[in-house]
C-alpha positions as CSV (number, residue, x, y, z in Angstrom):
1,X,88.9,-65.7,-10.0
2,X,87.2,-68.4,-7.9
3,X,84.1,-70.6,-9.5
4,X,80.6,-69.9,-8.2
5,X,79.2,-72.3,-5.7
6,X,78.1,-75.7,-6.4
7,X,77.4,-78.7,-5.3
8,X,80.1,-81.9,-5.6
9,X,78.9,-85.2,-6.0
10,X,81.4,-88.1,-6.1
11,X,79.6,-91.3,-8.1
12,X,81.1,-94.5,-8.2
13,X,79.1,-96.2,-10.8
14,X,77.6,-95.3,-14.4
15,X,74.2,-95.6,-12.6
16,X,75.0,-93.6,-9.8
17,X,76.4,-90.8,-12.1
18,X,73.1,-91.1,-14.3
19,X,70.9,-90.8,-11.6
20,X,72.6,-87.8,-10.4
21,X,72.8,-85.9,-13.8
22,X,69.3,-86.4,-13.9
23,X,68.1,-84.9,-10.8
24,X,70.5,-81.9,-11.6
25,X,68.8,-81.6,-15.2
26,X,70.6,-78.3,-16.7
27,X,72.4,-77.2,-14.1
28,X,74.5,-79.9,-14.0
29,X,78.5,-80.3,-15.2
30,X,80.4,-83.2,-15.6
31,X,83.9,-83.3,-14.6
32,X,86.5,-86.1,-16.6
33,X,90.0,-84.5,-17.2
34,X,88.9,-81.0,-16.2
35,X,91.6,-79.1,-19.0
36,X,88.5,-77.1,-19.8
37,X,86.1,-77.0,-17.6
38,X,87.7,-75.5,-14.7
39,X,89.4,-72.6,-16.6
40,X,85.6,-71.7,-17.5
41,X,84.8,-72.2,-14.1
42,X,87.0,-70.3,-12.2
43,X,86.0,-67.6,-15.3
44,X,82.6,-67.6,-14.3
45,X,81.5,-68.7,-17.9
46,X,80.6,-72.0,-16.5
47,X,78.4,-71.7,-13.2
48,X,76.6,-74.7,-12.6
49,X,74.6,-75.6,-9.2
50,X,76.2,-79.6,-9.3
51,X,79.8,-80.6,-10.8
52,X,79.5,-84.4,-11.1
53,X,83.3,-85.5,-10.9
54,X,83.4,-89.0,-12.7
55,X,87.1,-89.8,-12.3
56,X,85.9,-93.0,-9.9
57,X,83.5,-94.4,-12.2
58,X,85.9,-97.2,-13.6
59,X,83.9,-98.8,-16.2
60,X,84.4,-95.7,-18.2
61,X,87.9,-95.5,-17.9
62,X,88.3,-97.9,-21.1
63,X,90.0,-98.2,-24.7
64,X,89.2,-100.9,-26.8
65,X,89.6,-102.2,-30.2
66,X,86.0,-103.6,-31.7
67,X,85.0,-105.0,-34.7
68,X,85.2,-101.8,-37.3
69,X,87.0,-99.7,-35.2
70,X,88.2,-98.1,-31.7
71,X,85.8,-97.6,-28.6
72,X,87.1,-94.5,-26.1
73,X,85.4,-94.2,-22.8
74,X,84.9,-91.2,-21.2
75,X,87.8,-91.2,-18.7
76,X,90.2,-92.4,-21.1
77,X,93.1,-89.9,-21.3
78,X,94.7,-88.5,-24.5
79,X,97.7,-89.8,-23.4
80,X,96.7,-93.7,-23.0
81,X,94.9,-93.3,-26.2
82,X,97.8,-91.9,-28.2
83,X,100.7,-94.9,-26.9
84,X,98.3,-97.4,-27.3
85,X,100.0,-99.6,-30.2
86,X,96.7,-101.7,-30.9
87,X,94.8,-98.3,-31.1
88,X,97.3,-96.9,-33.7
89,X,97.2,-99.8,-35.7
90,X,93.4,-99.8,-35.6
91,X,92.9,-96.2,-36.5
92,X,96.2,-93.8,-37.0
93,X,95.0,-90.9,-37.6
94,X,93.8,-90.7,-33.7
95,X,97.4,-90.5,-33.0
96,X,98.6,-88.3,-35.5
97,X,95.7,-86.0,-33.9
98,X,96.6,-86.7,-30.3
99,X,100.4,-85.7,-30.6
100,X,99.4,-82.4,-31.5
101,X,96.9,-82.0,-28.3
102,X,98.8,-79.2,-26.0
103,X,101.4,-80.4,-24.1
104,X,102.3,-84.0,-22.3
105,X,100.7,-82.9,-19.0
106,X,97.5,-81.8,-20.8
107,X,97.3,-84.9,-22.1
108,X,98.0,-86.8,-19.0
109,X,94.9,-85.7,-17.7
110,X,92.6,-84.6,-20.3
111,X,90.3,-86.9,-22.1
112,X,89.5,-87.8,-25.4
113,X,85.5,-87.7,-25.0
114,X,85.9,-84.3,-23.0
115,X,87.6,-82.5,-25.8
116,X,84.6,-83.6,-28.0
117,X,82.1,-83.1,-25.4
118,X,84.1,-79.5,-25.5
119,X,83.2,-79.1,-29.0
120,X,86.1,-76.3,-29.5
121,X,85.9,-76.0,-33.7
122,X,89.7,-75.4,-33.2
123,X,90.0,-78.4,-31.4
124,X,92.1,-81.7,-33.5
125,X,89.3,-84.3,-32.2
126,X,86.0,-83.5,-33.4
127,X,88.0,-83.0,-37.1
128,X,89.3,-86.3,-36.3
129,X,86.0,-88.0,-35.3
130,X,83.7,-85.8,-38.5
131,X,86.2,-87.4,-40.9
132,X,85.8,-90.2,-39.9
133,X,82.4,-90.4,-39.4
134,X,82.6,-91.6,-36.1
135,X,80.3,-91.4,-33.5
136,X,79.3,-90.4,-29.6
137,X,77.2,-92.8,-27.3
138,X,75.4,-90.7,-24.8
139,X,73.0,-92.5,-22.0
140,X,70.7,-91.2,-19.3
141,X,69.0,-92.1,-16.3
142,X,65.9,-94.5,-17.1
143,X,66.0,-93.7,-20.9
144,X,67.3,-95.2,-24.1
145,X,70.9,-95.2,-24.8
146,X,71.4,-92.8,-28.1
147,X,74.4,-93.3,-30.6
148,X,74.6,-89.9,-32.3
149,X,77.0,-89.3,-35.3
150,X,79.4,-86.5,-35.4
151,X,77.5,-84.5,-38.2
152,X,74.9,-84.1,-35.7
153,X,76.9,-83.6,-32.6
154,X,79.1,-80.6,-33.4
155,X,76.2,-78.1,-33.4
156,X,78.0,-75.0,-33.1
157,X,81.2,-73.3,-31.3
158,X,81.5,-75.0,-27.9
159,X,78.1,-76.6,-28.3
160,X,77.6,-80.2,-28.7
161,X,74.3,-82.6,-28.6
162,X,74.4,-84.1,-25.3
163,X,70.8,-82.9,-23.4
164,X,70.5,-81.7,-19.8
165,X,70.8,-84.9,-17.8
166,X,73.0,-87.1,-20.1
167,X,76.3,-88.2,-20.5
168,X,78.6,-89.1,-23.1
169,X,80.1,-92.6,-22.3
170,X,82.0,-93.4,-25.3
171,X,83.1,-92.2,-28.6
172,X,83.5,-94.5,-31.2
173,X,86.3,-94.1,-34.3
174,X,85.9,-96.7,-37.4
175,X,89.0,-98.1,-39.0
176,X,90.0,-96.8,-42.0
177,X,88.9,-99.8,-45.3
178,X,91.9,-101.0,-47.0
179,X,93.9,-99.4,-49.7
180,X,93.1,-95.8,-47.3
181,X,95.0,-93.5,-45.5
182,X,95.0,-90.6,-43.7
183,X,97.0,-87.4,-42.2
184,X,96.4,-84.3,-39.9
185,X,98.1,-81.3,-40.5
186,X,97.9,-77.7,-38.5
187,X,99.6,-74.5,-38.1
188,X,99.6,-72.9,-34.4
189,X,102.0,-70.4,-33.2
190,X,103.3,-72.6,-30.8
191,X,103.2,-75.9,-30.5
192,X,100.6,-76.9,-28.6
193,X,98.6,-73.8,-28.9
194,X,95.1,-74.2,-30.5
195,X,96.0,-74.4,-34.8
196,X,95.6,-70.9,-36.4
197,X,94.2,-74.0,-39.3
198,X,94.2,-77.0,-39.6
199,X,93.1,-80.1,-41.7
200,X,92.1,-84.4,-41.3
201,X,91.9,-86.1,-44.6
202,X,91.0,-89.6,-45.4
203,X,91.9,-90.6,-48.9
204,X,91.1,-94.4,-50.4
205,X,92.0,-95.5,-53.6
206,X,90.6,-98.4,-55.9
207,X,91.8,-101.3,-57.2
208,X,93.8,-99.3,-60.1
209,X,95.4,-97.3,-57.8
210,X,93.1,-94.3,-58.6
211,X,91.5,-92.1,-56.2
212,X,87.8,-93.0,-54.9
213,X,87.6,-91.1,-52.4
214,X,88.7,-88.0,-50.4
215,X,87.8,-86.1,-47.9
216,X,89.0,-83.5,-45.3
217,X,87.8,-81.8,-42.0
218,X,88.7,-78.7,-41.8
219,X,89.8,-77.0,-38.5
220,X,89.1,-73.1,-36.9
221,X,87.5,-72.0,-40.0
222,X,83.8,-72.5,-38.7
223,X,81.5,-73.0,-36.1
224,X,81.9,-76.9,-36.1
225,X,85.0,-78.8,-38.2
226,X,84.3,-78.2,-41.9
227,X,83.8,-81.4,-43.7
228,X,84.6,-81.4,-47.5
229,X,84.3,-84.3,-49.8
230,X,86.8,-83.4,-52.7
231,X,86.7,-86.9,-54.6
232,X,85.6,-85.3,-58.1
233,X,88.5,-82.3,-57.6
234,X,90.6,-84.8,-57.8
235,X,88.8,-86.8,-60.9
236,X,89.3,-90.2,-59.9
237,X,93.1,-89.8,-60.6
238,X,96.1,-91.9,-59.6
239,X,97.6,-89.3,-56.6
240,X,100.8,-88.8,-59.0
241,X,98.6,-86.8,-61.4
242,X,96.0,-85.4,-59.5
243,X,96.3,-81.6,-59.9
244,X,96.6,-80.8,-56.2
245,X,96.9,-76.7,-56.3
246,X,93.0,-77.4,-58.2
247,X,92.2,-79.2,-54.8
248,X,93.4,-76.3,-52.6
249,X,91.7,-73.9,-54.6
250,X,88.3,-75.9,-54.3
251,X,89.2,-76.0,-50.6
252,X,90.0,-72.4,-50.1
253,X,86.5,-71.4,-52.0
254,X,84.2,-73.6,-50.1
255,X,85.3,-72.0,-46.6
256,X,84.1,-68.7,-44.7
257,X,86.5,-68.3,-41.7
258,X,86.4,-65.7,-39.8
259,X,89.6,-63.2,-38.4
260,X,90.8,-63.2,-34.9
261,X,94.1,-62.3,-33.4
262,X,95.8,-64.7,-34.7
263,X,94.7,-64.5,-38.3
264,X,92.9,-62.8,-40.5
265,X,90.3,-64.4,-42.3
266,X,92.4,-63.9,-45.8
267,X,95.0,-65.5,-43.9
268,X,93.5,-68.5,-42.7
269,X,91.2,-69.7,-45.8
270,X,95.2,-69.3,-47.7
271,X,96.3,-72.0,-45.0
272,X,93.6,-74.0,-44.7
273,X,93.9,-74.7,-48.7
274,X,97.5,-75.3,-48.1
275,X,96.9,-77.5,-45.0
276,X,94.4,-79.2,-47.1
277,X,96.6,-80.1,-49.9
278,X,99.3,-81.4,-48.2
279,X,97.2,-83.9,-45.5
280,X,95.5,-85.2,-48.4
281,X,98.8,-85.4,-50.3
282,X,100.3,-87.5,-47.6
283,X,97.1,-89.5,-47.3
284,X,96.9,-91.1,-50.6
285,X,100.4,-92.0,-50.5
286,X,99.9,-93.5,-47.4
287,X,97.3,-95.1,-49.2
288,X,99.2,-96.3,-52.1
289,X,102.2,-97.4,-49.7
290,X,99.7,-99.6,-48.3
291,X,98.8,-101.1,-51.3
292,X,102.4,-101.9,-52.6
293,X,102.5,-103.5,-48.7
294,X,99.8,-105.6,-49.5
295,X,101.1,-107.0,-53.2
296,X,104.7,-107.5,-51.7
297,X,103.3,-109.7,-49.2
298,X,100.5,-111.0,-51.8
């Protein structure tokens, strides 16, 4: 199939872009990377009356490592984000993430603030950035510039909170304190397919080596990425003697997915436990690998 007619606009600058977006109000689309957009629209599941292509807005076409963490623009591919050596050392689990985005030549052109834009709850980055508790910066034309957190972004399956006549510039991810770690794990049929489950964990550990805290986002088992803090499960334990199957079954009986095609719902809440157990597994030892780092060089 073909789209529906619309109307292309070109902009060159953020304001330019703004200014358009606003005039089109809801029947406006922004184009970055396009992986997504153009298979709805040549679906017909996307029609909208203006497609604002921002691929020559060059201010937004930025990665940067800030105080706290990493800033992504919105034209910044997957694939500059992921070989960036000062973003991995800044924030590793973005990589870890972005290696299992599709293929190379999706990742060439897609883009990082896209797929959250996307909002796809089977998608690797909004897991990544509700772990984290990172953040999207979304501006418009003649109003304030909003910084909105992603447990209030994700609002539901392909739904995100950017309002008619806004766009997302950014995305920010915060750096990981010390003595954390983190891991992403997922099961797909293929590689590269969207994960049948999947799961982001962030573990930290005190000063005694013990656990403080430990989270995981879980991925295709809900509307928007799962987030479950499963510090107590693990009762403030060094990793060795944490009873991980415990942890997996806490997992397992806070989730409600749903069955598809590729799983059944029995199926998937099984994997997502096991998913669970073993990103938060390599987490904390990532965690305490770091500390033994630090007192080496201590």
């Amino acid at each position: 199939m073909k789209p529906s007619a619309f109307d292309y606009h070109a902009p060159r600058s953020l304001g330019e872009t703004l200014e358009i977006l606003a005039g089109a109000g809801p029947h406006g689309k922004v184009l970055a990377g396009g992986q997504s957009l153009i298979p709805l629209l040549n679906m017909r599941l996307a029609a909208p009356s203006h497609l604002v292509d921002i691929n020559r807005v060059a201010a937004l076409d930025t990665v940067s490592v800030e105080e706290g963490g990493v800033r992504v623009g919105a034209l910044a591919r997957h694939a500059a984000v992921e070989r960036s050596s000062s973003v991995a050392r800044a924030q590793p689990l973005l990589r870890a993430a972005l290696k299992l985005v599709a293929h190379p030549v999706i990742r060439n052109r897609g883009t990082v603030v896209g797929s959250l834009v996307h909002a796809d709850p089977s998608a690797e980055l909004p897991a990544v950035l509700t772990v984290l508790d990172g953040s999207v910066r979304l501006a418009r034309h003649a109003g304030p510039v909003r910084e909105v957190p992603a447990a209030a972004f994700f609002t539901g399956p392909l739904e995100s909170a950017v309002e008619p006549g806004e766009l997302a510039v950014s995305a920010f991810f915060p750096s990981l304190p010390p003595r954390t770690g983190s891991a992403f794990c997922e099961v797909a049929r293929r590689h590269g397919d969207y994960a049948m489950a999947g799961a982001a964990a962030v573990v930290s550990l005190d000063e005694d080596l013990r656990i403080a805290s430990a989270r995981v986002a879980c991925v295709s088992v809900g509307p928007v990425p799962v987030l479950l803090d499963v510090s107590e499960v693990c009762a403030h334990r060094p990793a060795a003697s944490v009873d991980w199957a415990a942890v997996a079954r806490d997992v397992r009986d806070r989730i409600d997915p749903e069955g598809d095609i590729h799983a059944t719902a029995a199926y998937r809440r099984h994997l997502t436990g096991v998913l669970a157990e073993r990103a938060l597994r390599i987490a904390a030892q990532e965690a305490a690998d770091e500390r033994a780092e630090e007192t080496s060089h201590g």
